[in-house]
N, C-alpha and C positions, 0 to 999 in steps of 0.2 A: 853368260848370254846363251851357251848353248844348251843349258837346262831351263830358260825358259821358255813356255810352250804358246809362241806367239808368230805371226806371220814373221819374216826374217827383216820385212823391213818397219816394222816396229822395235826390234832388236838396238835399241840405243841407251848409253849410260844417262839415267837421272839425277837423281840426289841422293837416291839410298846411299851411297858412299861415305858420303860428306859425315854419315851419322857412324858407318863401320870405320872408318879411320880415327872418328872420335873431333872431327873440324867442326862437327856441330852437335849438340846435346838435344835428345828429348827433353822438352820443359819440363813435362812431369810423365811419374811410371807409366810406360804405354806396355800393353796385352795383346798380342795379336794371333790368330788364326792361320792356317793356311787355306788357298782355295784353289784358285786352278790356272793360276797365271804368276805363280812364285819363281825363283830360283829351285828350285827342286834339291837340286844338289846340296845346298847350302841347306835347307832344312832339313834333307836327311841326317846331316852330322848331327842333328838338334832333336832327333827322331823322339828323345823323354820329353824334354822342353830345354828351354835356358835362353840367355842372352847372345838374341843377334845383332844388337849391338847396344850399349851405354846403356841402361835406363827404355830401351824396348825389347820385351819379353815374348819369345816363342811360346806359346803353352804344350807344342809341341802333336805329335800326328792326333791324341789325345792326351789327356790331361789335366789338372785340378791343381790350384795354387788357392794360397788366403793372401786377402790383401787388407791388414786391419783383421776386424773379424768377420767379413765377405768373403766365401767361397766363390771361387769364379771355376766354372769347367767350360771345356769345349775340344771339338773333334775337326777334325782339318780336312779340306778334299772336300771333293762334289760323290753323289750316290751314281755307281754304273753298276745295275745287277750283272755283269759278266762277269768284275773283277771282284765282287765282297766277298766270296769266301777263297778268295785264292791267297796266299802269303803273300810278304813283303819282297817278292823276289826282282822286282828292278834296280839295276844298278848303273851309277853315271860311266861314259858316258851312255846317251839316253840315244835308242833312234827315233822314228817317226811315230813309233807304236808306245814303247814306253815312255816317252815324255808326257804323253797324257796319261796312263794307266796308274802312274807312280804318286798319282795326286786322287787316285780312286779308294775312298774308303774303303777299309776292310772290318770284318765281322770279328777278327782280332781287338782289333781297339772299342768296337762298340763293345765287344763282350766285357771288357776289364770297363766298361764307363758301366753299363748294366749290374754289376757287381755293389755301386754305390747305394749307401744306405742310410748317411745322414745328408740333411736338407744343404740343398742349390739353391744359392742367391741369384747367380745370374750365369747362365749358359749360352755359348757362341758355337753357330756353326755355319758352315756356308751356302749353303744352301738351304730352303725351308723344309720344313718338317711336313711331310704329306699329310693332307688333310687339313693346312692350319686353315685355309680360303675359309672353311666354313665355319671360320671363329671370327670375321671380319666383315666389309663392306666389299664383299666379291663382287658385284653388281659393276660396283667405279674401279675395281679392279681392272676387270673383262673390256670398260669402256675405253681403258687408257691402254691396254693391253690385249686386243682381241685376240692376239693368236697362243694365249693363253685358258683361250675357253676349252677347248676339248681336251686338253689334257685334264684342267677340274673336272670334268664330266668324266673322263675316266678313271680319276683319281691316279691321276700320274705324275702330276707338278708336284716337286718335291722330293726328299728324300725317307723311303721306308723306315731306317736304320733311325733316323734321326726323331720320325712319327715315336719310336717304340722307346726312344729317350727322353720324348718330352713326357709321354705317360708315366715312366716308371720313377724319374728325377721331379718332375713336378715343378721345376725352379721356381722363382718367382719374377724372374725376368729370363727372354729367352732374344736374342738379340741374331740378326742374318744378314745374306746380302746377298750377292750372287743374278738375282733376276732384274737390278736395274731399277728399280721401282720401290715408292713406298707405300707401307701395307703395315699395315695395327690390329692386335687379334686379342680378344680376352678369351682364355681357355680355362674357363672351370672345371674343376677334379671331382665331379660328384657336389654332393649339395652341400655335407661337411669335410671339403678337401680345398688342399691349396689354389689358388689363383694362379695361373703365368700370364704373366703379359708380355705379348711378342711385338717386335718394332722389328721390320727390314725397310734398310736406307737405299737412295739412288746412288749412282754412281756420283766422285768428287770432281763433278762441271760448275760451269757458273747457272745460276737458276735452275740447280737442279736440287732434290731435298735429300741430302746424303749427309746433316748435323742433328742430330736432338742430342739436347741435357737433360739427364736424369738428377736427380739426387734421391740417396739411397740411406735408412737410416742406417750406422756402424755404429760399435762400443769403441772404447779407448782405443789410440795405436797400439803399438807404430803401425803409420801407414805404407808400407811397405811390404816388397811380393816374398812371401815367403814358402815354404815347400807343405804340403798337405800329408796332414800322418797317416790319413786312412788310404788317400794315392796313395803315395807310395808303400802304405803294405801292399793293396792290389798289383802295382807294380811288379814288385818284388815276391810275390805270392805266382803270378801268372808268367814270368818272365821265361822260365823253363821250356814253355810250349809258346816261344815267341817266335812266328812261320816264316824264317827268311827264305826260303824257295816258293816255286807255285804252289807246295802242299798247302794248305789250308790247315789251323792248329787245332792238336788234339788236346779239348780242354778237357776229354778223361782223365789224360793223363795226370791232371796237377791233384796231390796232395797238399792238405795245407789247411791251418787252423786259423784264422783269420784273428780270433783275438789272439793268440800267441804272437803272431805275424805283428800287428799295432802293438805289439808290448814292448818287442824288441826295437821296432822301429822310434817308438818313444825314446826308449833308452837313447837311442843315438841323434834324436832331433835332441837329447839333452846334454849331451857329449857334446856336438857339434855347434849348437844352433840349427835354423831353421833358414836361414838366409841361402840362395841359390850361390853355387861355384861364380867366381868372377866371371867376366865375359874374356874372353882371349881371342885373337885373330888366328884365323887359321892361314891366311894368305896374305899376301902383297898388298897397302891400298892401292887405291886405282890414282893415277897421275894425270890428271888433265890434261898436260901438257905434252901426254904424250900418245900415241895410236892408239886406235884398241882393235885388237884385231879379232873380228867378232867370229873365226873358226877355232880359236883357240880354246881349248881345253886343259885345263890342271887333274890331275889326279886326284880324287877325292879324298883329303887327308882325314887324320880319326881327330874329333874335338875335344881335345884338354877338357872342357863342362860335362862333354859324355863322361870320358873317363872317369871323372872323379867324382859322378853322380856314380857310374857301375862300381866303383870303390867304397862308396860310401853306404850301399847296401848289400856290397860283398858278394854281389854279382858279377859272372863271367863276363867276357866283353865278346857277344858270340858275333860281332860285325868284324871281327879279325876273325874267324874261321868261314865266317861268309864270304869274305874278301877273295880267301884261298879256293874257293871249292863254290865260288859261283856262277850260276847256271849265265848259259849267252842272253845277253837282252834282248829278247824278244817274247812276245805275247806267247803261252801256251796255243799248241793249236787245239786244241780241244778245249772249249768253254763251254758251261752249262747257258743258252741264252736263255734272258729270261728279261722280260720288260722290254720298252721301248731304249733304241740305240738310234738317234734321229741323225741324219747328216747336217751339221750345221748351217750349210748353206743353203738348207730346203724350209730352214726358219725361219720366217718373215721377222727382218731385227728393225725398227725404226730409230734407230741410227745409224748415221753414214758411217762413220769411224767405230762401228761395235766390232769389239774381239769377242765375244766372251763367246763360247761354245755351251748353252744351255743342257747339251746333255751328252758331251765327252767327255 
């Protein structure tokens, strides 16, 4: 409770539980994103990706899994230019500063998603990709949404990071959420280039539009999430210079042959299989039946799925040396600013009960 970044008196147990103790099953493989009202804590343990609970799939801060022969990617967190080139340097517990910063993409993760080079079926992120407005009906946008007009007008709704992913990946479905509203964009790639098509859903109220079914063509199964060979050579190619302090990472530094990298990684999706580490609990389930005492804090344990994903590419586990030699939680006082940092309460939100912080 106290890694999620929500007023304290929204701070109550739901149902997530029922699924991490294992009393209730996803009906079928669920995928999911981070955005900006997570556990934090709980998906840092999951920072590559893996199972937070049964049959629902972290993809993790960034990411690429196959599901079938559907590549699915996506990157977690909202875009704040103070924190994107700063490293992964928050650590639970969180105070008033890092609990939102710890959900701020970094130029880390896009840089390894920028690295990919075979085709994106469908890509998730949380927030929208700057500039999509003008691949859609911004007109009935702006109507249902006025106090989204001037940031289109200054090309600020959105996320940079995420603009420079849809160009370079091209997917062919790019799927969002984050501003409450639904919004459909067709984004042609030049005259002989891919198609994306974007879908961002409303928030899950009653009458409100936060469902569409796709269907999608795939070749033969198994239908099931499996681990991506060209991820994880990027993975495992850029891990070296992966920035767990404020420093921001030095991608001079990586050496590294990329088909070498996928050869070796082959070999061992063929050793192993391809199927993700089980899901394992890292804590206590939660008891109904008994308090919950929402100051409390557990130490952030290392996750069994981590581990034996860092094992299985024979990587260090450098979040045990972070552990020991990590900086106080708190924001750098020095940040380069750059772009709009709005207060959320000077955002005109038309709804009563809105959390959501459009741009912290």
């Amino acid at each position: 409770m106290e890694s999620l970044n929500v007023p304290r008196k929204y701070r109550e147990m739901k149902s997530f539980w029922k699924y991490y103790s294992g009393q209730e099953v996803a009906p079928i493989p669920t995928i999911f994103i981070g955005g900006n009202h997570e556990a934090s804590n709980y998906l840092w343990e999951l920072y590559y990706g893996g199972w937070a609970a049964p049959n629902i799939y972290f993809l993790g801060f960034a990411g690429v899994v196959k599901f079938g022969n559907i590549r699915i990617g996506g990157l977690s967190g909202i875009y704040n230019a103070r924190h994107y080139r700063l490293g992964h340097y928050e650590r639970p517990p969180y105070n008033e500063s890092t609990i939102r910063s710890v959900y701020h993409v970094r130029e880390y993760d896009v840089h390894k998603l920028m690295q990919i080079e075979e085709p994106i079926d469908i890509f998730l992120s949380h927030d929208w990709p700057c500039g999509i407005t003008d691949y859609g009906n911004c007109k009935e946008l702006v109507r249902h949404k006025q106090y989204f007009e001037k940031e289109i007008q200054d090309g600020t709704l959105g996320s940079e990071p995420a603009a420079q992913l849809l160009e370079k990946l091209k997917p062919s479905y790019w799927f969002s959420a984050h501003l409450h509203c639904k919004f459909a964009a067709v984004v042609q790639h030049g005259e002989d280039s891919p198609v994306t098509k974007f879908l961002a859903l409303d928030k899950c109220l009653p009458r409100r539009k936060f469902l569409q079914v796709f269907e999608i063509e795939s070749g033969q199964g198994p239908y099931e999430i499996q681990y991506d060979e060209e991820w994880l050579a990027i993975t495992r190619t850029f891990n070296s210079v992966f920035p767990l302090t404020s420093q921001s990472a030095n991608f001079g530094g990586v050496q590294h042959d990329m088909n070498d990298c996928r050869q070796w990684v082959r070999s061992r999706l063929q050793e192993r299989g391809a199927k993700p580490f089980e899901f394992v609990r890292t804590v206590p389930c939660y008891d109904a039946s008994q308090s919950l005492s929402i100051g409390a804090f557990a130490e952030n344990p290392q996750n069994p799925q981590t581990e034996s994903f860092l094992q299985f590419l024979e990587l260090p586990n450098l979040f045990e040396n972070a552990l020991e030699s990590r900086e106080p939680t708190q924001s750098p006082a020095t940040l380069d600013h750059k772009g709009p940092d709005l207060d959320p309460e000077e955002i005109p939100i038309d709804d009563e009960d809105e959390l959501e912080e459009l741009d912290e």
